[in-house]
C-alpha positions as CSV (number, residue, x, y, z in Angstrom):
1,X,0.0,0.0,0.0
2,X,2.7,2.6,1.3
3,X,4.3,2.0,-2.7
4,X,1.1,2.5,-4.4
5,X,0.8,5.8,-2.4
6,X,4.1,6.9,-3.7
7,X,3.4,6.0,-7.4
8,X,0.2,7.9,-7.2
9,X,1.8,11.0,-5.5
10,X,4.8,10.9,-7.9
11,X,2.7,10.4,-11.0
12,X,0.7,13.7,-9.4
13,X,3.7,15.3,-9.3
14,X,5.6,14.5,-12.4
15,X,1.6,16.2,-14.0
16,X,2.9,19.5,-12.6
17,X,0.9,19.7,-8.9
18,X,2.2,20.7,-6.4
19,X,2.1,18.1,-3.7
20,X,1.9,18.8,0.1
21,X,3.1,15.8,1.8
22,X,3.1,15.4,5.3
23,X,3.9,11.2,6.3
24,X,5.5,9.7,9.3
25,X,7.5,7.4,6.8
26,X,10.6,9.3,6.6
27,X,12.5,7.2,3.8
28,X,9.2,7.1,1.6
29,X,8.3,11.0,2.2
30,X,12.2,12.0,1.8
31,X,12.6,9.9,-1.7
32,X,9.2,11.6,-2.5
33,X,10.5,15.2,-2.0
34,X,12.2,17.8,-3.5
35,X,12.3,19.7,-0.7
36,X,11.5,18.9,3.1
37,X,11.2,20.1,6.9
38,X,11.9,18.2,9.8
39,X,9.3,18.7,12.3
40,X,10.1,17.7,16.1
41,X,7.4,18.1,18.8
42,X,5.3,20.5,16.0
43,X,8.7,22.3,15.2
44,X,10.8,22.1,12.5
45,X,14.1,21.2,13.1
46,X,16.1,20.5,10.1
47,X,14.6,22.0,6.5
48,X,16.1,21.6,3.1
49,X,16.6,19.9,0.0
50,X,15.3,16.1,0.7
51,X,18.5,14.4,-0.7
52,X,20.9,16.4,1.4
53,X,18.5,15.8,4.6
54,X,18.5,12.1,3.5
55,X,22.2,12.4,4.1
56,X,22.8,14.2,7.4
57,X,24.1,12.0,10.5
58,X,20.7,13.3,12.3
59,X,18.1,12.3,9.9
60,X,19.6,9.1,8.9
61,X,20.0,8.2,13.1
62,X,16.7,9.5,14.4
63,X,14.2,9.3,11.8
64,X,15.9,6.3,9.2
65,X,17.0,3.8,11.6
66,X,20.2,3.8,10.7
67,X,23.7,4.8,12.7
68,X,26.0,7.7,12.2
69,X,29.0,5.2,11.0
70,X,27.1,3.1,8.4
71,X,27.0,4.1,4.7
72,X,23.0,4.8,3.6
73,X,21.4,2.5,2.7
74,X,23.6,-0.7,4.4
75,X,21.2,-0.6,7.1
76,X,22.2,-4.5,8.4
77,X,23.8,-5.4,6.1
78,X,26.5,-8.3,7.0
């Protein structure tokens, strides 16, 4: 279901719309985005381009699962 929900909001998207995307799913909503704030306890925290957020030690720890020393995307890998 979450993919289907991203084809349809990228195919909206790729039309020209504008899309306002506000999703607890971090990884899904930051592949999604061009551009992206981080909102902690209804503030934003971090705000910018949603590649270079995808990147920062912070996003990738608290919101992606992942640690600070681990390339993105190895998440458990052995």
């Amino acid at each position: 279901m979450v993919f289907r929900i991203s084809e349809v909001v990228r195919e909206i998207n790729e039309q020209g719309t504008a899309v306002l995307l506000v999703e607890q799913n971090a990884g899904m909503a930051l592949s999604l985005a061009d551009h992206a704030h981080v909102l902690e306890v209804g503030e934003i925290r971090l705000s910018g381009p949603a590649d270079e957020l995808a990147r920062t030690d912070a996003v990738r720890r608290l919101y992606l699962g992942e640690s600070a020393d681990e390339p993105a995307g190895e998440q458990g890998a052995a």
